[in-house]
mmCIF file of the N, C-alpha and C atoms, coordinates in Angstrom:
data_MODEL
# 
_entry.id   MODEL 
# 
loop_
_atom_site.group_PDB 
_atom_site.id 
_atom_site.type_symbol 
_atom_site.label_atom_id 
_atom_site.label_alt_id 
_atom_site.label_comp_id 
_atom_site.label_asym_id 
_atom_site.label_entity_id 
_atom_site.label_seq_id 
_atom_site.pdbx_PDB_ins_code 
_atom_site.Cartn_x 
_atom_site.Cartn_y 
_atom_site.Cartn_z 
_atom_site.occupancy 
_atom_site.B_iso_or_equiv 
_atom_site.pdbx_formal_charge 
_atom_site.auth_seq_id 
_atom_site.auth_comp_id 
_atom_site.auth_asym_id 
_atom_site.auth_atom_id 
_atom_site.pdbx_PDB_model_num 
ATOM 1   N N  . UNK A 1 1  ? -15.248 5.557  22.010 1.00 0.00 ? 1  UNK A N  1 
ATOM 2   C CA . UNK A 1 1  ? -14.840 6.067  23.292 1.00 0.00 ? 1  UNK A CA 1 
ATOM 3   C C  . UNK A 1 1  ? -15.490 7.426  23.480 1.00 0.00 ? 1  UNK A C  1 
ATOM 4   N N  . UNK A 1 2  ? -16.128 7.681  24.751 1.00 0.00 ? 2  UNK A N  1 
ATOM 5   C CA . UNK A 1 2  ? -16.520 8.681  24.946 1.00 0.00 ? 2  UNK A CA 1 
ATOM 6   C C  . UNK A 1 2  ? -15.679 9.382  25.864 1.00 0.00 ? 2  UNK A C  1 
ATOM 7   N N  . UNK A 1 3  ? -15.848 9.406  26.707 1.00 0.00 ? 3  UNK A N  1 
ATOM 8   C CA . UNK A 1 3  ? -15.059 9.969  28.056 1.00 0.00 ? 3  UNK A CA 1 
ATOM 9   C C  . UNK A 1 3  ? -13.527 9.954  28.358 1.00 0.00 ? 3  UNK A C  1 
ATOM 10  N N  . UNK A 1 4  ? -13.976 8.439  27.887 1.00 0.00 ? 4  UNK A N  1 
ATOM 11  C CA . UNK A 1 4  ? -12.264 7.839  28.664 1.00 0.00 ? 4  UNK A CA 1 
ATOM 12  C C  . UNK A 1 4  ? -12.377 6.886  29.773 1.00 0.00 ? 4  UNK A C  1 
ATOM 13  N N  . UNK A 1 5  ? -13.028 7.146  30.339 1.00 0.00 ? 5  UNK A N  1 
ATOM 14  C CA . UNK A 1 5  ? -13.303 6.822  31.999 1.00 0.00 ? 5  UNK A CA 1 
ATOM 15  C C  . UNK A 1 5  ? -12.766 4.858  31.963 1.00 0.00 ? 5  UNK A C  1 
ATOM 16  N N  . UNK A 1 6  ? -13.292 4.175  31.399 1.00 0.00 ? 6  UNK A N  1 
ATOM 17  C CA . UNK A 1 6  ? -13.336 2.893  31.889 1.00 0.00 ? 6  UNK A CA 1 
ATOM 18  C C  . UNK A 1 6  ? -11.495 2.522  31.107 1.00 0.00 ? 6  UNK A C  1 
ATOM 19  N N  . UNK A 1 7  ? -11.105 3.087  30.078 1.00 0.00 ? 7  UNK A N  1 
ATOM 20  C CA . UNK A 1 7  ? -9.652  3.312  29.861 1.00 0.00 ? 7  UNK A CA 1 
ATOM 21  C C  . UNK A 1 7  ? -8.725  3.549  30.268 1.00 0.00 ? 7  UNK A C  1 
ATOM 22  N N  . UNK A 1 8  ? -8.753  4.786  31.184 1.00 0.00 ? 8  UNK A N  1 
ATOM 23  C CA . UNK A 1 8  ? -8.189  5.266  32.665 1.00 0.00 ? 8  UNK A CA 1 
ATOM 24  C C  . UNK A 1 8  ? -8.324  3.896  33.490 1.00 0.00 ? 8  UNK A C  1 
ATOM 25  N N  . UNK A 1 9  ? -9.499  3.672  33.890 1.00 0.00 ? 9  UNK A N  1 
ATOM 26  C CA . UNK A 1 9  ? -9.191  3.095  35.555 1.00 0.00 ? 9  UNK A CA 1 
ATOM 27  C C  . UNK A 1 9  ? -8.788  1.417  34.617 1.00 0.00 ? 9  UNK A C  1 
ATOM 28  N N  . UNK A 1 10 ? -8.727  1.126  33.724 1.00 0.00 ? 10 UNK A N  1 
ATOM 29  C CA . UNK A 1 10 ? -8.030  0.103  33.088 1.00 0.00 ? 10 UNK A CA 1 
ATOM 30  C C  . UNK A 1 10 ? -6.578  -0.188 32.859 1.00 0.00 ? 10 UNK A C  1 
ATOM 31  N N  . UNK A 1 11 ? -6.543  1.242  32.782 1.00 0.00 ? 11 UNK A N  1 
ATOM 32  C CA . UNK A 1 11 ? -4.892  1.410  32.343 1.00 0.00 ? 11 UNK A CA 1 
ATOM 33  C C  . UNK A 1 11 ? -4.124  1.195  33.768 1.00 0.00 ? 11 UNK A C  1 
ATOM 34  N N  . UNK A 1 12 ? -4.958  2.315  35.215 1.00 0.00 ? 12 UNK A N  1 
ATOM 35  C CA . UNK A 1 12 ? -4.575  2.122  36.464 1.00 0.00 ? 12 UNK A CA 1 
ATOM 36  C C  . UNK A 1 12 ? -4.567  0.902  36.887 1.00 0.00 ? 12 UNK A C  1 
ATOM 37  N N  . UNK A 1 13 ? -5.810  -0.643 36.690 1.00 0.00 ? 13 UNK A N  1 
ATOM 38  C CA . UNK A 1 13 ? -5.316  -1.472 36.492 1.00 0.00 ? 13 UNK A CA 1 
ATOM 39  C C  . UNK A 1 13 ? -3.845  -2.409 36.569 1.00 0.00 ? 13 UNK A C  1 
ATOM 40  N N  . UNK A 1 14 ? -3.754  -2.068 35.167 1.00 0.00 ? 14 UNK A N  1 
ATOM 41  C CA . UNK A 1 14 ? -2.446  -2.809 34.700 1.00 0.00 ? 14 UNK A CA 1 
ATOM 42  C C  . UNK A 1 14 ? -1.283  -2.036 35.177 1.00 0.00 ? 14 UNK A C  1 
ATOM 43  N N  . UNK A 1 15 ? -1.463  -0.616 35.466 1.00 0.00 ? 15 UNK A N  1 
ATOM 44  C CA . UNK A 1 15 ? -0.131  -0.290 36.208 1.00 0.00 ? 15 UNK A CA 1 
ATOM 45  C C  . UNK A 1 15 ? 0.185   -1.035 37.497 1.00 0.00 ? 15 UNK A C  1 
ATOM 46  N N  . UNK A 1 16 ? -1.257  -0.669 38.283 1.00 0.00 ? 16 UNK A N  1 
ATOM 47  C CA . UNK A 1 16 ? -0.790  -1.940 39.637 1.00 0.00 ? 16 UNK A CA 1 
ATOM 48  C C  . UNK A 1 16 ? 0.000   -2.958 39.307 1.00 0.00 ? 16 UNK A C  1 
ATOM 49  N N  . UNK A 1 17 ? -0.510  -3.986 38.064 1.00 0.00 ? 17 UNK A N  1 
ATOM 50  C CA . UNK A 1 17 ? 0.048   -4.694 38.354 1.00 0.00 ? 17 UNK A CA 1 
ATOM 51  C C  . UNK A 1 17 ? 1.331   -4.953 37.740 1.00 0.00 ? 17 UNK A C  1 
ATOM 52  N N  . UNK A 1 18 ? 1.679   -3.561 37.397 1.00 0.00 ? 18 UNK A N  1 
ATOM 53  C CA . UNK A 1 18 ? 3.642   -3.559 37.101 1.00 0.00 ? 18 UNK A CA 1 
ATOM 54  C C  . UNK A 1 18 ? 3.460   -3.425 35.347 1.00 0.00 ? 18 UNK A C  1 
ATOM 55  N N  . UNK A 1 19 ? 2.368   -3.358 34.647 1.00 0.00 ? 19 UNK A N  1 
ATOM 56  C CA . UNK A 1 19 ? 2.596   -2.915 33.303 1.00 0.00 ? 19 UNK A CA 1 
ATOM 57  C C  . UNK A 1 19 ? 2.852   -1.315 32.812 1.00 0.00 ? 19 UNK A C  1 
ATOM 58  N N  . UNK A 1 20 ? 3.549   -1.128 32.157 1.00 0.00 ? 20 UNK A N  1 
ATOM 59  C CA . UNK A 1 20 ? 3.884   -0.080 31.635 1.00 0.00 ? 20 UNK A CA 1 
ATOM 60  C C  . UNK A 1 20 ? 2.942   0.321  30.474 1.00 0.00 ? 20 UNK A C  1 
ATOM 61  N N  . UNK A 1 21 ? 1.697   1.421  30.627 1.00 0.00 ? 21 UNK A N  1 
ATOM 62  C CA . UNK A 1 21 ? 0.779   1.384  29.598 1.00 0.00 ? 21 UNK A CA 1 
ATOM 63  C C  . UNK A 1 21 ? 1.102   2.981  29.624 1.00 0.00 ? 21 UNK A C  1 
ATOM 64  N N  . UNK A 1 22 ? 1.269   3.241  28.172 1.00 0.00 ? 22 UNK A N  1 
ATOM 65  C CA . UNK A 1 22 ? 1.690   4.908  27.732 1.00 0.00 ? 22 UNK A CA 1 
ATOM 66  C C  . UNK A 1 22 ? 0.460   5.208  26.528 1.00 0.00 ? 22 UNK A C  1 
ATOM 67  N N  . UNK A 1 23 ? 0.040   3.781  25.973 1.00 0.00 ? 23 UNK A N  1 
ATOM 68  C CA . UNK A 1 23 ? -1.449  4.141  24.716 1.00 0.00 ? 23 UNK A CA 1 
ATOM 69  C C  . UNK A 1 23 ? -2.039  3.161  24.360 1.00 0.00 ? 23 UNK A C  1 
ATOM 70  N N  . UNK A 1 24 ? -2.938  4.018  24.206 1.00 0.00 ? 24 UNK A N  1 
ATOM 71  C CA . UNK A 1 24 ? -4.225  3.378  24.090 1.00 0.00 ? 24 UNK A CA 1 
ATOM 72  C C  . UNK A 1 24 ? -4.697  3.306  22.705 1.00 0.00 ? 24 UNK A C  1 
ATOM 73  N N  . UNK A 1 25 ? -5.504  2.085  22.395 1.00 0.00 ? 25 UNK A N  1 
ATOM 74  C CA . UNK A 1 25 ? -6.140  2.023  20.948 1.00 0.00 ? 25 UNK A CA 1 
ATOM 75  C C  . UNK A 1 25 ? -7.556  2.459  21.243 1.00 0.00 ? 25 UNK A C  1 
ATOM 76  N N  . UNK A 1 26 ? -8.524  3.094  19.808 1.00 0.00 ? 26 UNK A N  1 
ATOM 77  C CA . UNK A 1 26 ? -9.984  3.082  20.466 1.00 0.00 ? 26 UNK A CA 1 
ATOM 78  C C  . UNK A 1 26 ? -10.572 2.911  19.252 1.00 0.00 ? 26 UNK A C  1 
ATOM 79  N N  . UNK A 1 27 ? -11.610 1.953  18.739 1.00 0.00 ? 27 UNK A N  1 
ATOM 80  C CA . UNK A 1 27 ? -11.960 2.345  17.156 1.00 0.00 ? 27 UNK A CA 1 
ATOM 81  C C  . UNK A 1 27 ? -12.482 3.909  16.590 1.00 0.00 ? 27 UNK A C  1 
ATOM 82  N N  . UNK A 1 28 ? -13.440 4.403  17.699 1.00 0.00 ? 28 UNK A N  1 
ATOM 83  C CA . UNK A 1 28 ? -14.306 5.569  17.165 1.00 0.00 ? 28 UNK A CA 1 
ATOM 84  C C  . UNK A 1 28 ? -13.682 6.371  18.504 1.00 0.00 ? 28 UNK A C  1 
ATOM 85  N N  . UNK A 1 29 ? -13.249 7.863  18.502 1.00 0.00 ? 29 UNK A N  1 
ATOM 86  C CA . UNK A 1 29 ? -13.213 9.169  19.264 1.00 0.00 ? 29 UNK A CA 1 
ATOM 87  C C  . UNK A 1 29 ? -14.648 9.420  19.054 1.00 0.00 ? 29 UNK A C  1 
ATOM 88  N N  . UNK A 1 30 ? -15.192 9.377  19.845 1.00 0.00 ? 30 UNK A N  1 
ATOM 89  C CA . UNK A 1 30 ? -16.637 10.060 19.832 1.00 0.00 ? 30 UNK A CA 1 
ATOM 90  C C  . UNK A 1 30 ? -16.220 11.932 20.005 1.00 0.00 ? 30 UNK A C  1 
ATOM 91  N N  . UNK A 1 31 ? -15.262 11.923 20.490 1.00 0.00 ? 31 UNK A N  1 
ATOM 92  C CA . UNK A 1 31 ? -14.510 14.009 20.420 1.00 0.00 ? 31 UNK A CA 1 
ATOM 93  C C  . UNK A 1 31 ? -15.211 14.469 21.383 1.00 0.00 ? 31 UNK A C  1 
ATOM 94  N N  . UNK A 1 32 ? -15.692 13.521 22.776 1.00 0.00 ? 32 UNK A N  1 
ATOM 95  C CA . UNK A 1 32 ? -16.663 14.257 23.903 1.00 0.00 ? 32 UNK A CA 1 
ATOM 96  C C  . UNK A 1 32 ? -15.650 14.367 25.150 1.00 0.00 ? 32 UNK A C  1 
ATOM 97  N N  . UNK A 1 33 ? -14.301 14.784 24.843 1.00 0.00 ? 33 UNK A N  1 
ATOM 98  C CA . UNK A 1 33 ? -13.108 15.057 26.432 1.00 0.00 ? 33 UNK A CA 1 
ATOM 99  C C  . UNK A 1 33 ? -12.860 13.724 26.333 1.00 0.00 ? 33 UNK A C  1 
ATOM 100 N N  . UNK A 1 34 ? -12.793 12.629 25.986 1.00 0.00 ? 34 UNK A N  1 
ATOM 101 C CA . UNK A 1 34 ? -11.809 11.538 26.415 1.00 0.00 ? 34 UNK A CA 1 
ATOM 102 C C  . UNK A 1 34 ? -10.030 12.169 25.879 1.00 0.00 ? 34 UNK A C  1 
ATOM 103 N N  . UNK A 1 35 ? -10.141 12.200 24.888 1.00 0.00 ? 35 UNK A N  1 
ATOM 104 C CA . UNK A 1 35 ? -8.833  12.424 24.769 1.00 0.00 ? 35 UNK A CA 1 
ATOM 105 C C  . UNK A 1 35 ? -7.226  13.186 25.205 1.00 0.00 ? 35 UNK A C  1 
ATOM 106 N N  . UNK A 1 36 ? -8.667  14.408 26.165 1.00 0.00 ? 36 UNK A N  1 
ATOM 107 C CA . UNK A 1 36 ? -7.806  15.007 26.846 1.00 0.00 ? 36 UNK A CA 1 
ATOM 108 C C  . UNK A 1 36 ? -7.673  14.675 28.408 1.00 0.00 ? 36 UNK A C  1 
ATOM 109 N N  . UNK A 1 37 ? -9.063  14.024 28.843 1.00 0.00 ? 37 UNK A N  1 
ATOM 110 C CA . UNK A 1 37 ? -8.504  12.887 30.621 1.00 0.00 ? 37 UNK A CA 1 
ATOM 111 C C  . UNK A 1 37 ? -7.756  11.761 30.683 1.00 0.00 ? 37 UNK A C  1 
ATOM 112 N N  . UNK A 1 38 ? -7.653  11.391 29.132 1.00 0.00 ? 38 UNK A N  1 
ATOM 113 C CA . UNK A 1 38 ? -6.234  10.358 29.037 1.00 0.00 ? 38 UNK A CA 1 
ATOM 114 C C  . UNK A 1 38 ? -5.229  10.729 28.939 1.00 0.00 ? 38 UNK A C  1 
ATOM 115 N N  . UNK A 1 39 ? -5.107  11.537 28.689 1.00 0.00 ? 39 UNK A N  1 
ATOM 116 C CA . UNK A 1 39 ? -3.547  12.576 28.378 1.00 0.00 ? 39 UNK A CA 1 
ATOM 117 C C  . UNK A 1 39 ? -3.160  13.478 29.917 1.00 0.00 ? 39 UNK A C  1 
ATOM 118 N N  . UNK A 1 40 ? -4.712  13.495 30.982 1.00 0.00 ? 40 UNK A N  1 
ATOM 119 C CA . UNK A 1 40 ? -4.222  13.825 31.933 1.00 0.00 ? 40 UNK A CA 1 
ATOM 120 C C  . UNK A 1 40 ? -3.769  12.756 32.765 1.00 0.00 ? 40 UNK A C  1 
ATOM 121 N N  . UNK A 1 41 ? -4.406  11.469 32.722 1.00 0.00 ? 41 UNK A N  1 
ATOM 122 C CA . UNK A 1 41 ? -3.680  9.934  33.113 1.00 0.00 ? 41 UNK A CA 1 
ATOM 123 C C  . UNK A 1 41 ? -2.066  9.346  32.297 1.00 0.00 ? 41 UNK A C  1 
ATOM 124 N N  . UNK A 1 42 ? -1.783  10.363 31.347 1.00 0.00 ? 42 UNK A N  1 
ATOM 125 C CA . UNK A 1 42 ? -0.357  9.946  30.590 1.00 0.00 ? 42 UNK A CA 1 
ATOM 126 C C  . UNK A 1 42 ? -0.714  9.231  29.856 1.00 0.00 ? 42 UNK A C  1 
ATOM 127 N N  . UNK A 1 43 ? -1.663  9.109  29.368 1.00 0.00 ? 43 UNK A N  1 
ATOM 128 C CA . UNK A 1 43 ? -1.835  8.304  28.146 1.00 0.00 ? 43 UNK A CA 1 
ATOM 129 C C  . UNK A 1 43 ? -2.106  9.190  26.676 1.00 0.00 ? 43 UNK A C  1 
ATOM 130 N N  . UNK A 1 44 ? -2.015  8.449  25.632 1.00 0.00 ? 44 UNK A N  1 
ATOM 131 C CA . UNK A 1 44 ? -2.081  8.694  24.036 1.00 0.00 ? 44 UNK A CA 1 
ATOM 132 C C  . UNK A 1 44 ? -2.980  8.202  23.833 1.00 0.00 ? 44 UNK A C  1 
ATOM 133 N N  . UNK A 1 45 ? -3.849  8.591  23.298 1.00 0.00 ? 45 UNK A N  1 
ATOM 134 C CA . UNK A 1 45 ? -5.076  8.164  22.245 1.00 0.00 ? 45 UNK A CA 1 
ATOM 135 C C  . UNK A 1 45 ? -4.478  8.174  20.333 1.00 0.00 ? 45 UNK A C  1 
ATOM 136 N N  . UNK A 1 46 ? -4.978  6.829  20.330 1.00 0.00 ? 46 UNK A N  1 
ATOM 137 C CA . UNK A 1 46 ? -4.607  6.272  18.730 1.00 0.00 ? 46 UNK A CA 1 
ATOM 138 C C  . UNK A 1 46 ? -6.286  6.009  18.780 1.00 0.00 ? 46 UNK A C  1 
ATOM 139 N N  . UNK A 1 47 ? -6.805  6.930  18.036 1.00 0.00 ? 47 UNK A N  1 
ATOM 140 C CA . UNK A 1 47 ? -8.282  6.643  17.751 1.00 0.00 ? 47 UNK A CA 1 
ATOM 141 C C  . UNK A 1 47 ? -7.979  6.011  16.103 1.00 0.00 ? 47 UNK A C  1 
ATOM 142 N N  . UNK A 1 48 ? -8.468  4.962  15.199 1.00 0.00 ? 48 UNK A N  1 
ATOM 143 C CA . UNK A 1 48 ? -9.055  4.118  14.269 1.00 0.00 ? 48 UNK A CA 1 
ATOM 144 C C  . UNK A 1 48 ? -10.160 5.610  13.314 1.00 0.00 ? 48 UNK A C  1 
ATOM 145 N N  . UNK A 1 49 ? -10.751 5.844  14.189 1.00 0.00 ? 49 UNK A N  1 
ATOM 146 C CA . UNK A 1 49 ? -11.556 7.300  13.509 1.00 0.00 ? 49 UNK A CA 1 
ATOM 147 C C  . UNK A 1 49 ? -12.151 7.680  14.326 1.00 0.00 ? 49 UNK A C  1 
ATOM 148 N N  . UNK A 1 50 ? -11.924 9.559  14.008 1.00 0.00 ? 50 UNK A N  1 
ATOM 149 C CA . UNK A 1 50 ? -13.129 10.419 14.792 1.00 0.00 ? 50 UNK A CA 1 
ATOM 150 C C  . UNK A 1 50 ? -14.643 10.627 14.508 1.00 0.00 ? 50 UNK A C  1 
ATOM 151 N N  . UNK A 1 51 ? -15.418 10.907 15.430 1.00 0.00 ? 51 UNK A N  1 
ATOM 152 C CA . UNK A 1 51 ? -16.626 11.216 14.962 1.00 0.00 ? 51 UNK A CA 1 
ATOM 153 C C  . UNK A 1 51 ? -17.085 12.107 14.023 1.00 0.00 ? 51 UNK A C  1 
ATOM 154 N N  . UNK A 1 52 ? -16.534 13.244 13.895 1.00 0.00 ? 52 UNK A N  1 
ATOM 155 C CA . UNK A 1 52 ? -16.104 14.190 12.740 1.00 0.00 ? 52 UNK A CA 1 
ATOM 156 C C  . UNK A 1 52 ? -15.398 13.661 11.266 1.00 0.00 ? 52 UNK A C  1 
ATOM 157 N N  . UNK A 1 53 ? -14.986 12.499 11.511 1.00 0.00 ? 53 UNK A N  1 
ATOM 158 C CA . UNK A 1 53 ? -14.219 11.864 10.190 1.00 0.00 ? 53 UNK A CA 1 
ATOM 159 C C  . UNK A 1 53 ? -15.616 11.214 9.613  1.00 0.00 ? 53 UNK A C  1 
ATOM 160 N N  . UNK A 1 54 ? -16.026 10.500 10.200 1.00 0.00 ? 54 UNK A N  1 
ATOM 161 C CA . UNK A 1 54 ? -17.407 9.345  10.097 1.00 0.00 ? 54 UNK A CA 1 
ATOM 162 C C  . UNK A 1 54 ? -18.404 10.790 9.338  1.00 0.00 ? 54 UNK A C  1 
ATOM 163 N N  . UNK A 1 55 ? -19.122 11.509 10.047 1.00 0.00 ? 55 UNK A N  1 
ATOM 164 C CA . UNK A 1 55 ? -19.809 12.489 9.673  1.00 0.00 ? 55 UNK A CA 1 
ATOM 165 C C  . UNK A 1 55 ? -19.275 13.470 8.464  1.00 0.00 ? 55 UNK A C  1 
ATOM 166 N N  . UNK A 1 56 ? -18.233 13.430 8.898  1.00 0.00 ? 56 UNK A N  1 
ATOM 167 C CA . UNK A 1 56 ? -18.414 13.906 7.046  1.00 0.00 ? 56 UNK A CA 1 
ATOM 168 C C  . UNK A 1 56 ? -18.156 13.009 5.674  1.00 0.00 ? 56 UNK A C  1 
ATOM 169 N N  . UNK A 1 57 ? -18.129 11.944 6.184  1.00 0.00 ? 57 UNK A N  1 
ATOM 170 C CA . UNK A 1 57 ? -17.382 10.651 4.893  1.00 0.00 ? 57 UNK A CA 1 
ATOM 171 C C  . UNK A 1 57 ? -19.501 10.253 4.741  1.00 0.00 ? 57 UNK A C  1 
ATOM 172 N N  . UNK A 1 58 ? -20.110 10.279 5.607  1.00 0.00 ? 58 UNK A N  1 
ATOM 173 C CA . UNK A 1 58 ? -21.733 9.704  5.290  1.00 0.00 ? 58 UNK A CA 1 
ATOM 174 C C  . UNK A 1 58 ? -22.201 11.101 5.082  1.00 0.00 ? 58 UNK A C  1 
ATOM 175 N N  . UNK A 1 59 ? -21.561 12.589 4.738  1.00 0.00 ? 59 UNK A N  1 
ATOM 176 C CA . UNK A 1 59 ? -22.264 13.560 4.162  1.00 0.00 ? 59 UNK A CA 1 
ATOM 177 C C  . UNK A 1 59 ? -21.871 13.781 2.486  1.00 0.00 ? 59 UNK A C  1 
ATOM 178 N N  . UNK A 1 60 ? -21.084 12.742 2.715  1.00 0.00 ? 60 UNK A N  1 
ATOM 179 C CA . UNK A 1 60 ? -20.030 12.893 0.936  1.00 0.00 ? 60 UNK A CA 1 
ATOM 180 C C  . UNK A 1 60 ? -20.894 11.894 0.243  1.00 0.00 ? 60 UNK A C  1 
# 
Protein backbone atom coordinates (compact mmCIF):
# COMPACT_ATOMS: atom_id res chain seq x y z
CA UNK A 1 0.00 0.00 0.00
CA UNK A 2 1.14 3.21 -0.89
CA UNK A 3 -1.18 6.03 -0.50
CA UNK A 4 -4.24 4.51 0.52
CA UNK A 5 -6.25 5.91 -2.16
CA UNK A 6 -7.96 2.81 -3.86
CA UNK A 7 -8.68 1.53 0.10
CA UNK A 8 -10.49 4.67 0.92
CA UNK A 9 -12.76 4.90 -2.06
CA UNK A 10 -13.23 0.93 -1.39
CA UNK A 11 -14.04 1.19 1.98
CA UNK A 12 -16.59 4.30 0.79
CA UNK A 13 -17.81 1.61 -1.39
CA UNK A 14 -18.99 -0.81 1.07
CA UNK A 15 -20.22 1.88 3.36
CA UNK A 16 -22.81 2.81 0.65
CA UNK A 17 -23.74 -0.19 0.66
CA UNK A 18 -24.58 -0.43 4.53
CA UNK A 19 -21.18 -2.22 5.61
CA UNK A 20 -19.57 -1.19 8.58
CA UNK A 21 -15.69 -1.06 7.63
CA UNK A 22 -13.41 0.41 10.69
CA UNK A 23 -9.90 -1.79 9.15
CA UNK A 24 -8.17 -2.53 6.89
CA UNK A 25 -5.59 -5.38 6.12
CA UNK A 26 -2.46 -4.52 3.74
CA UNK A 27 0.55 -6.99 3.27
CA UNK A 28 3.44 -4.28 2.82
CA UNK A 29 3.06 -0.28 4.36
CA UNK A 30 5.17 1.08 1.80
CA UNK A 31 5.32 4.31 4.96
CA UNK A 32 4.46 6.88 1.88
CA UNK A 33 1.04 8.77 3.97
CA UNK A 34 -1.35 5.92 3.46
CA UNK A 35 -1.67 5.31 6.91
CA UNK A 36 -2.46 8.52 7.97
CA UNK A 37 -5.47 9.31 4.88
CA UNK A 38 -6.97 6.16 6.24
CA UNK A 39 -7.15 7.22 9.62
CA UNK A 40 -8.48 10.47 8.12
CA UNK A 41 -11.37 8.16 6.34
CA UNK A 42 -11.72 6.29 10.05
CA UNK A 43 -9.99 3.61 9.21
CA UNK A 44 -6.99 1.36 10.93
CA UNK A 45 -4.26 0.09 9.09
CA UNK A 46 -3.12 -3.62 10.14
CA UNK A 47 -0.09 -3.62 7.81
CA UNK A 48 1.49 -7.69 7.57
CA UNK A 49 4.95 -5.48 7.31
CA UNK A 50 6.50 -2.12 6.88
CA UNK A 51 8.87 -1.09 4.39
CA UNK A 52 11.36 -0.23 7.05
CA UNK A 53 10.82 -3.80 8.61
CA UNK A 54 11.65 -5.52 5.03
CA UNK A 55 14.82 -3.14 4.68
CA UNK A 56 16.34 -3.82 7.52
CA UNK A 57 15.62 -7.78 7.84
CA UNK A 58 17.56 -7.87 3.81
CA UNK A 59 20.38 -5.55 5.55
CA UNK A 60 20.83 -8.29 8.41
Amino acid sequence: MTSGGQIGLSAQDLRALGATVTDVLCVIDREAGGQANLEAEGLKLHPLFTMSELQQAAAE
